[in-house]
N, C-alpha and C positions, 0 to 999 in steps of 0.2 A: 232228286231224280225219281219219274216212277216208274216201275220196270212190271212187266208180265200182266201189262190191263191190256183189255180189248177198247180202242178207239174207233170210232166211226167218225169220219170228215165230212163234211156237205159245204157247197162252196159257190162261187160263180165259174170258175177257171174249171173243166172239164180235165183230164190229165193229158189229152192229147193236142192241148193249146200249143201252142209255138214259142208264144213268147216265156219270157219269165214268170216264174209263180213264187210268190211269199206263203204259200199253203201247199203247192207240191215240195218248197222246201221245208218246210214245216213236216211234214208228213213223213217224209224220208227217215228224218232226225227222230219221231216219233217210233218208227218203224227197229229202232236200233235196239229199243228195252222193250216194245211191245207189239203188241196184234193190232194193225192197222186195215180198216176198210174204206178206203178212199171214192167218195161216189162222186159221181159225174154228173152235171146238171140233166134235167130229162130237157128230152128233144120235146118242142113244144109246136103245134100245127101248122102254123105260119114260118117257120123252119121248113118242118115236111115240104111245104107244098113250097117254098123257093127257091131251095136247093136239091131238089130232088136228085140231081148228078153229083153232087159235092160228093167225093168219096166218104167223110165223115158220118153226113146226113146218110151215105146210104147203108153205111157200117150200123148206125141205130137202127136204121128202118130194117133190115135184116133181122138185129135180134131183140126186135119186138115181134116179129114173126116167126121167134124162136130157128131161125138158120144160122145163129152162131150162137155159142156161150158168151152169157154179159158179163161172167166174173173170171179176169182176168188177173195171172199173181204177175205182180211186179219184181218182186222180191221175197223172201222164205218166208216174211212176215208183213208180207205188205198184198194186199190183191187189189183191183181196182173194178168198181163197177158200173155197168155201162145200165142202165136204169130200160126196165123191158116193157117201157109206159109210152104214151102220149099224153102229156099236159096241153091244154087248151091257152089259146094268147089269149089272154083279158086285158092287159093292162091299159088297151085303150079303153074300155068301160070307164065313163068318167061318176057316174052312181058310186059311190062307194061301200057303202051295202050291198050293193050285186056285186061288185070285185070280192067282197069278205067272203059272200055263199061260193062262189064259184072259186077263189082263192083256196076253199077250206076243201072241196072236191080234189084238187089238184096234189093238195097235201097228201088228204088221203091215198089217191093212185102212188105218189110218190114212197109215202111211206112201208105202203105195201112192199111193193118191189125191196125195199132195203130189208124187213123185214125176213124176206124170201132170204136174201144173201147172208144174211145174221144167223137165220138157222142152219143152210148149209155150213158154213163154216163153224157155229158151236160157238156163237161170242155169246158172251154174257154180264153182264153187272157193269156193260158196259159206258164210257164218257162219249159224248156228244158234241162235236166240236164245228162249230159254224163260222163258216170263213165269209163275212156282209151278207150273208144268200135270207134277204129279209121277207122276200115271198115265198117263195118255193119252200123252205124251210120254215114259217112261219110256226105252225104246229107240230114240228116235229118232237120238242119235249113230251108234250100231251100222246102222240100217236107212239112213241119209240119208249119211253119211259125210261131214261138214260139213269145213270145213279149220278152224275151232273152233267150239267149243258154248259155250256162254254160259248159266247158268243166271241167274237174275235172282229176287232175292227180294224183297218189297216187305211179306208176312205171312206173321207164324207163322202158319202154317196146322195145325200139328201142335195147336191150343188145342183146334179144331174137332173135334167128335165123329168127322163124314164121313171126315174126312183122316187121323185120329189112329191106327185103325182098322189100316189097311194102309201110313201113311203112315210111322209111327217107323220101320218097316222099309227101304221103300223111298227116302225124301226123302235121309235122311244117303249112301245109294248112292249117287244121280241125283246128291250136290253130289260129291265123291269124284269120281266118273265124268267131270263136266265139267270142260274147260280150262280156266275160271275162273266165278267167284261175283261177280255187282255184287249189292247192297243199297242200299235207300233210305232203312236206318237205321245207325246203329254196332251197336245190339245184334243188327240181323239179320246184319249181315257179322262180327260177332263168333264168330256162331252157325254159319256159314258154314266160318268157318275152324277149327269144331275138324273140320270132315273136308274141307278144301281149303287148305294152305296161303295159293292164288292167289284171295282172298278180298278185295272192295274195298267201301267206304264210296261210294256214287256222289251222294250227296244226293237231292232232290225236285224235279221242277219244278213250279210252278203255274201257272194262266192266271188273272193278276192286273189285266189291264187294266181289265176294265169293275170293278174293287174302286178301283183306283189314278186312276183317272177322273173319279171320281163327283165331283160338284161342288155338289148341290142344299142346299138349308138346310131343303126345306118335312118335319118327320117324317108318316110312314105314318099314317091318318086313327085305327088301331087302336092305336097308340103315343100317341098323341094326347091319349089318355084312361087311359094309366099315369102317374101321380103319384109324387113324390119322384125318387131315384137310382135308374138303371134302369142294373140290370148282366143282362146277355144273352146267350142262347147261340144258335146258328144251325147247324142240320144234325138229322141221323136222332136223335130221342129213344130212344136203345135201351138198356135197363136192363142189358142186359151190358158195353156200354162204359160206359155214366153213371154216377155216384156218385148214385141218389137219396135217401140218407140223409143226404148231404154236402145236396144242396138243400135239403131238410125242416129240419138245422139251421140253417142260414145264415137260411133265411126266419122262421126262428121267435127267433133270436138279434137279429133284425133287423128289426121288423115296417112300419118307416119306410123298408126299403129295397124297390123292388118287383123281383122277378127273372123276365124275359122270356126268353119259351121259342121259339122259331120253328120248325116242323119237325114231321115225322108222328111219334104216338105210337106204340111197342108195348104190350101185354100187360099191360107191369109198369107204364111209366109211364101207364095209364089207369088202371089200378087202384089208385094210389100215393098215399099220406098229403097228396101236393102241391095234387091238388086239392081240398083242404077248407080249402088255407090262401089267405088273401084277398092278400095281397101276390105270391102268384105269377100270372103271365098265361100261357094258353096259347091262342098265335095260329094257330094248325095251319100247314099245308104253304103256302109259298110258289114263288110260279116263280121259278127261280134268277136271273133278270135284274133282280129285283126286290128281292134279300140285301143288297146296298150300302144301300141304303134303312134296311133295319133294323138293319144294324150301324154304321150314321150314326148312329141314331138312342140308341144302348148310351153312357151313362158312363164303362162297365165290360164288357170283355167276360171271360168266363168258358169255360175248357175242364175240369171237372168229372169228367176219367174215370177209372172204374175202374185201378187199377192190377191186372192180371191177365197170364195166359199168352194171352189174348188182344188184350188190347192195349198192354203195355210196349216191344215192336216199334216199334211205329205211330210213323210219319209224320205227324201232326195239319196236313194242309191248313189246315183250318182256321184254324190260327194265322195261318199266312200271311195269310190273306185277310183277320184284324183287322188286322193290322199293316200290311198294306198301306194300310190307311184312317186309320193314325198312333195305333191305339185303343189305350188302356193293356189287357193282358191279364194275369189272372190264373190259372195251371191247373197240374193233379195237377204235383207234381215227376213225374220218371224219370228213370233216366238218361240218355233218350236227349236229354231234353230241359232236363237240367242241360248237355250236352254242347254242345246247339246254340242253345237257346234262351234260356239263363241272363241273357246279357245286356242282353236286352230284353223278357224277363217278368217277372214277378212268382210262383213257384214256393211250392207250397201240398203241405202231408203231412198238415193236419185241415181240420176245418171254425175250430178256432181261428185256422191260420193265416190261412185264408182272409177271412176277415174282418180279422183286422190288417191284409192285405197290399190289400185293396179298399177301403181308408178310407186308407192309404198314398198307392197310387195317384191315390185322387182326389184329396191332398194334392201327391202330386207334379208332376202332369201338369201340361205349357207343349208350346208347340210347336216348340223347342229338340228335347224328348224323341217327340213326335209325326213331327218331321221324321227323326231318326235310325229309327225305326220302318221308314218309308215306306223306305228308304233300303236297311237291312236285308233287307225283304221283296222288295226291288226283284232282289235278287242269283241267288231262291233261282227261275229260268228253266229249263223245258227245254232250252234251249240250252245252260247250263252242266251243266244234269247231264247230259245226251245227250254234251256234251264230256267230262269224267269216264268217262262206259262206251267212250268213243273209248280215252281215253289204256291206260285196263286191256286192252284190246283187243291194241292196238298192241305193247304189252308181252309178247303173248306169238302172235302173228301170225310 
């Protein structure tokens, strides 16, 4: 463990995101042994000028105009700051030369500002911890002068258009550049290490309690009224991560089994073969306090995704979260999850497999194999993987 340093965070997730953050949790757990400065991405021009009413956008614009303080305490050891700059949108500039000069501008505004907040609060000799932020952060070892930089990968980001752009260039730099590389998967820190020898596996943490908790027998009043074996997914329906060809035949090879969707549509899965077919349900967006419930309620839970350059990387929370509740899971092989998950999934490369390995399951399941599950999922804590980017740390401190 490291106790009593000053950390600085730089990142994509702002702390007043909505959704989940792998680096607001990250930072929390940091926050326990040490001085944390959690910074928030800068508001960038084309921001300004689109949202100009977004309560967010107008919280920045305010204290760039100094009418509020940017550095707010979270906690006794934790403050969080709202950056009292404007960064310029470049990244359509397809030059790449012009993105670097103007890229390195932006740095600098940025770093200033952090700067500002470092001497207010009296950090010193302090670690640099970079959560993907391959632009915006590019320079910031050189401008901050950390006693180590940390990059931390958690996605390929290079799959994405945005990042792809200017990012092949600069990401393989920025890991080069840093004193060390964590990842949240083997394949990102594999990825890591072809230009960082000091490259680390750190694993996942989850927040598994209200999953591990759950105690109720009554199902949700909308599950209620699905008939037969209910195998289930729960999260973003996004046809770039999903297989929804892989659901079209499972549901059509299977018309006795019904397959429950929980979670907001995109584009593709609104317009998708799925709903013409009567065995599939879809129960739209739930409030997240409410997920146990319905993965109570699942046979069979299902992780269904694409295998791509956008998500062979990934981390599937997810899984966690069935396994936490002791559920047989069925989902895409990879490797990252031959590597980690082999032993308490059930690992799928068609829709044939998938179906042998879902009639398996329900074949196999006792609570012998549910309790190992629970058990499993119990391991995979912020605390132990915040202890993993301790030990890489330490190693080279």
């Amino acid at each position: 463990m490291i106790k009593g340093r000053d950390i600085i965070i730089v990142g994509q997730q702002p702390w007043d995101v909505e959704i989940g953050s792998n680096c607001k949790n990250i930072a929390l757990e940091f926050s326990k042994h040490n001085r944390v400065l959690y910074v928030n991405s800068a508001l960038d021009r084309v921001s300004l000028l689109k949202g100009a009413t977004d309560p967010k956008i107008v919280k920045r614009h305010n204290i760039i105009k100094h009418k509020e303080p940017g550095l707010v305490q979270i906690n006794p050891s934790m403050w969080n700051l709202y950056p009292d700059i404007i960064v310029e949108s470049i990244n359509w500039i397809k030059i790449h030369a012009v993105f670097k000069f103007l890229n390195r501008i932006n740095n600098e505004r940025f770093a200033k500002s952090i700067l500002n907040a470092i001497q207010e609060l009296g950090f010193s000799n302090y670690i640099l911890f970079n959560d993907n932020d391959m632009f915006r952060s590019f320079h910031l070892k050189e401008l901050l002068r950390p006693a180590l930089s940390v990059y931390y990968s958690r996605d390929y980001m290079l799959a994405v258009d945005y990042w792809k752009r200017h990012g092949e260039k600069l990401e393989p730099i920025l890991i080069a550049d840093s004193d060390i590389c964590v990842a949240n998967s083997t394949y990102l820190a594999d990825y890591c290490r072809k230009f960082n020898p000091n490259s680390y596996y750190v694993g996942q943490g989850c927040e598994l309690d209200l999953f591990m908790e759950y105690s109720s027998t009554v199902l949700p009043n909308d599950v209620q009224q699905v008939p037969g074996l209910k195998i289930g997914y729960v999260g973003a329906l996004s046809g770039l991560r999903l297989d929804i060809q892989l659901l079209v035949e499972i549901a059509k090879a299977k018309p006795i089994w019904s397959i429950v969707l929980v979670g907001p549509e995109d584009e593709m899965f609104l317009k998708s073969e799925l709903h013409e077919l009567s065995n599939v349900y879809f129960l739209g967006s739930k409030n997240p306090l409410l997920l146990p419930e319905y993965i109570h309620a699942f046979d069979i839970c299902l992780n269904p995704q694409v295998v791509s350059q956008v998500t062979i990387g990934n981390y599937p929370r997810k899984i966690d979260e069935y396994l936490a509740m002791g559920k047989p899971v069925v989902a895409t092989s990879t490797p990252f999850m031959e590597a980690v998950f082999s032993d308490h999934t059930y690992l799928a490369k068609s829709a044939a497999d998938y179906i042998e390995l879902i009639e398996r399951a329900q074949t196999e399941n006792n609570i012998e194999l549910a309790n190992a599950r629970k058990t499993f999922a119990s391991t995979h804590t912020w605390e132990n993987s915040v202890a993993e980017i301790y030990k890489a740390m330490q190693n080279h401190l």
